[in-house]
C-alpha positions, 0 to 999 in steps of 0.5 A: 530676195535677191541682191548684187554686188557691182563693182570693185572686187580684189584680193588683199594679200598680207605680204609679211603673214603669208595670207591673203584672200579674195575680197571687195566691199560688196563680195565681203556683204554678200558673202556674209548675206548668202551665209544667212541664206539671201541669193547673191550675185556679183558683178566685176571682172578679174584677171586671167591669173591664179588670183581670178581663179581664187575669186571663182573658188570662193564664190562658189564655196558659199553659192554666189552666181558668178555668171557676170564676174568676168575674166579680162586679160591682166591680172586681178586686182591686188590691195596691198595690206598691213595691219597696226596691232589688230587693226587692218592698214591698206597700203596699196592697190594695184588695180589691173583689170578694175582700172577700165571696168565698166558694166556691158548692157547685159551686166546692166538687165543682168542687175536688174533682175535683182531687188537690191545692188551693193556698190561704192566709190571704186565701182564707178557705176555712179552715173547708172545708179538713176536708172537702176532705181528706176528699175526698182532696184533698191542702191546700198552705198558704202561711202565708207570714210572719204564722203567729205573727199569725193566730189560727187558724193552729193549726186549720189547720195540722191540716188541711194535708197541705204546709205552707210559711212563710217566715222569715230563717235556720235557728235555734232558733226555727223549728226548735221552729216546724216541729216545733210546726205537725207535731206540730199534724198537718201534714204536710211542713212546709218554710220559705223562708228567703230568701238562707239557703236553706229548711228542711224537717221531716217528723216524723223529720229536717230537710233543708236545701238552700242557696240558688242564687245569682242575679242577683236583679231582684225578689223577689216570686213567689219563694216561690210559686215555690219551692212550685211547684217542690216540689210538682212533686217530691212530683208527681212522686214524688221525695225531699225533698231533690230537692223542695227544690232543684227549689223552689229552681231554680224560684225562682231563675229567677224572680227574675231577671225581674220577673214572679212567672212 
């Protein structure tokens, strides 16, 4: 199995504790997904600075092919970060090169190669996601909160094979939400639902699974574990039940420490 994460990837930088690392919703997954043996990729661009340099290290420390992570003339894009008690707060990005990204023709046989991409709203690969599938490549989306904002949710929900979306608890409201986005033509469906556990709908039922306790140092990376921790699942071949509590393993230890991996 070979998966991709296209698109967004930056650094986030903790002004005030002196920390920072390299990150991006699909570098986080994958990263958490080679740690349990699965070939990854990633496919984006950074910035001719110290920051692009960091991206690279870390990349290869855990045995990602950054082959299509390319190097722009700028600087890397930088997630100004914060954190409310233990919880992480995004203050500001400045995007530099992921300002006019775009995938070249051979990032796109490139991915192709994969069975799987990783993306999201700040990929802006969108339009492509048609002719991915068509490739047989499976889309994982993370919309994470702001589905309801974005005006093309819709068009891409219909074009995801795995669609994950956070919320606060299971109720009415995202229950009629899961089975909107399916309807819509997605195809597993799963909210995280933070200390509530996550839910997940694939057309016939919902499958619920309770968070673990744990000893939480910081939030952030905690649903781009999670999805890495499904996705080994449905890898792997197993039910959604035991995908969603390898996705809630996966993002329990990862709270617990302060980098998303």
């Amino acid at each position: 199995m070979k998966i991709a994460a296209v698109g967004f990837c930056c650094i986030d930088e903790y002004k005030e504790l002196g920390r920072r690392y390299p990150t991006g919703n699909g570098v986080d997954c994958v990263i958490n997904l080679a740690k349990k043996g699965i070939s990854a990729s990633v496919v984006s661009a950074v910035g001719n600075d110290e920051y692009g340099k960091e991206m690279f290290e870390v990349l290869k420390r855990y045995g990602i092919d950054a082959s299509h992570l390319h190097v722009r003339e700028g600087k890397t894009s930088l997630m100004e970060m914060g954190l409310n008690g233990n919880d992480r707060v995004h203050l500001y990005n400045h995007r530099g090169v992921m300002a006019d990204f775009a995938l070249t023709p051979e990032d796109v046989a490139f991915i192709k190669q994969h069975e799987y991409l990783h993306t999201d709203y700040d990929g802006r690969i969108a339009p492509q996601l048609q002719e991915f599938r068509k490739a047989g490549v499976k889309v994982i989306f993370d919309f994470s909160v702001h589905y309801q904002k974005r005006e093309n949710t819709d068009a891409i929900m219909k074009e995801t094979d795995y669609a994950f979306l956070s919320y606060e608890r299971r109720d009415s409201f995202i229950e009629d939400y899961l089975r909107r986005a399916k309807a819509l033509g997605a195809g597993i469906v799963t909210a995280t639902l933070g200390e509530n556990g996550s839910l997940c709908y694939d057309g016939e039922r919902f499958y619920e699974q309770p968070a673990i306790p744990a000893e939480v140092v910081n939030t952030v990376g905690a649903g781009d574990s999670f999805v890495a921790g499904f996705m080994y699942g449905v890898m792997r071949g197993w039910d959604i039940p035991r995908c969603l509590y390898s996705g809630t393993e996966t993002a329990n230890a990862i709270v617990q420490k302060f980098e998303p991996y």
